[in-house]
N, C-alpha and C positions, 0 to 999 in steps of 0.2 A: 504494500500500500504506500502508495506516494505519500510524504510527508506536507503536512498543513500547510506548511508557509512556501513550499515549491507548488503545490497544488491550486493555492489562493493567486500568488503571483503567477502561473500560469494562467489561471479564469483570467486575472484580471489582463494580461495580454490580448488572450483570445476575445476578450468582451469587445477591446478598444478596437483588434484589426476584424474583427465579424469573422473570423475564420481559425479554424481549428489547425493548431500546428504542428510539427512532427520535432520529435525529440531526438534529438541526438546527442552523441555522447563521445568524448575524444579516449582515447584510450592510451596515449600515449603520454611520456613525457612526465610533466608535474603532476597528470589528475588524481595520485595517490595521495597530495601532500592539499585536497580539497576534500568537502565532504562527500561522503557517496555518492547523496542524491541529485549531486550539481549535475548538469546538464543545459545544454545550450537550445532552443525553441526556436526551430525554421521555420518562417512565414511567408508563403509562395505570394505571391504577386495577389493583391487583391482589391476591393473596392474603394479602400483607405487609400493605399501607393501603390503604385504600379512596377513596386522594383520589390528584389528580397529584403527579410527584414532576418536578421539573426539576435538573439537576445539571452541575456545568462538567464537562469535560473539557478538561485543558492550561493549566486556570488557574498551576500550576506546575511546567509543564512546563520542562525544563532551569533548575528553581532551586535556589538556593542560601542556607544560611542556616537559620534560625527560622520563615521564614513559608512555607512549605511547607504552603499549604491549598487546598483547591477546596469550594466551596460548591452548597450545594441549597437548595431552598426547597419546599416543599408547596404547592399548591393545590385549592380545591373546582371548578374547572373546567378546562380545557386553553385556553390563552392563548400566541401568539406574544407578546405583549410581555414575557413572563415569559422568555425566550430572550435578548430585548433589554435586560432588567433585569440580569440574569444576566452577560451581555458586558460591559455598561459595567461592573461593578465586578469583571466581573476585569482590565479594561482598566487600572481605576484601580488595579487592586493591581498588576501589572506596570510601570504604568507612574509614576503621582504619587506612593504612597502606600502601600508593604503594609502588608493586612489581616492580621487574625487575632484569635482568640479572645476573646471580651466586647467587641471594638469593633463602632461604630455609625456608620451611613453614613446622609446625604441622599441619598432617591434623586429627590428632585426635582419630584414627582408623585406621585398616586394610586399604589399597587402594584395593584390592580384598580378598575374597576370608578370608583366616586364613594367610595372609601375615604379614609379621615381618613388610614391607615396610609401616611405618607411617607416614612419612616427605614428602616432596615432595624439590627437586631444581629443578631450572629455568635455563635454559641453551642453550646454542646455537641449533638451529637445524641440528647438524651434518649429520645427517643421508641424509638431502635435502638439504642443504645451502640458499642462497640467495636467489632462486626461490620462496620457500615457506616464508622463514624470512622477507623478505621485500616487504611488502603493502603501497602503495604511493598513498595519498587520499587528493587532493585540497593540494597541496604543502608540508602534513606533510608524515615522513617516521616513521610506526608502524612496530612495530617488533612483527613479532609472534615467538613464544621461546618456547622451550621443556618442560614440565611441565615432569622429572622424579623422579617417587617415589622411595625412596629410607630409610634405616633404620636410628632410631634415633643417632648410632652408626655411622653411616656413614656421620650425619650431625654434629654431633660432632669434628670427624676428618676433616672435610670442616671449620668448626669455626676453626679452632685448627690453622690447615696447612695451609688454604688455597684450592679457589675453583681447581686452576690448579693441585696441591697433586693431589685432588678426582680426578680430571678427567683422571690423567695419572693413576690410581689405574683403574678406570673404563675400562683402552684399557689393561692395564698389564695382568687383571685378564680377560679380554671378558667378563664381566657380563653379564649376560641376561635380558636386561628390561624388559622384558615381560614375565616371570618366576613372579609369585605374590608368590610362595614357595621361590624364591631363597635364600640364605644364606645369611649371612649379609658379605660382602667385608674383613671384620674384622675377626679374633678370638673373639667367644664368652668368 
């Protein structure tokens, strides 16, 4: 039996995109150093967005504290590695390093494809607001946040300037989140 608060935060996923989503599970790597029940919830293309949606489930499961987040990230195709993406850094938030709100992570590699996009920031869910961002589970409020990738160049001028800089560069320019070719924000 699925556990409560992976069960509730799933409903509450599924409520927001009208669609039921498939559970996957990375098997490799850190996912011993998470709890069991974590898993990542694929969400095919549907009435809400018209792109994939990938989202933790358990990333803060029995926590405590401020960082109190699980993350998503969008995609223009359906990708396991984006399940694998997804586990290591809730791995790393459980386990090195919590995350949360305007921080930015190396993910190490490409996020798809031959993409420049290596970093990833955590960021508000704009695109959905409050609907999807806040999960309210036995009195605590979990933020689920944007997981977008983004170039090492583009994390650099976020350290540099600041998260709000990047984000008003992000609306100046329309970048494309979901372009894994896109250009980096910057002059190379």
């Amino acid at each position: 039996m699925e556990n409560l608060y992976c069960k509730s935060l799933r409903d509450h996923y599924e409520n927001y995109f009208h669609v039921k989503g498939e559970k996957k599970k990375w098997n490799e790597g850190p996912i011993h150093k998470l709890d069991s029940e974590f898993y990542v919830l694929e969400i095919k293309p549907n009435e809400i967005h018209s792109m994939w949606t990938y989202l933790t489930v358990g990333m803060s499961l029995d926590g405590q504290g401020e960082d109190l987040i699980e993350l998503f990230l969008y995609a223009p195709c359906q990708s396991n590695y984006l399940v694998e993406l997804l586990t290591i850094n809730a791995s790393f938030h459980r386990n090195v390093n919590p995350l949360n709100l305007n921080h930015t992570v190396n993910i190490g590699q490409s996020w798809l494809d031959e993409s420049k996009c290596d970093h990833g920031f955590i960021s508000l869910p704009y695109l959905d607001g409050n609907e999807l961002e806040l999960f309210n589970f036995k009195g605590k409020t979990i933020h689920c946040y944007w997981f977008i990738p983004i170039t090492k160049k583009e994390r650099d001028y976020k350290v540099k300037n600041g998260y709000e800089s990047l984000e008003r560069i992000f609306e100046e320019k329309e970048f494309n989140y979901l372009n894994p070719n896109r250009s980096c924000l910057f002059q190379e």
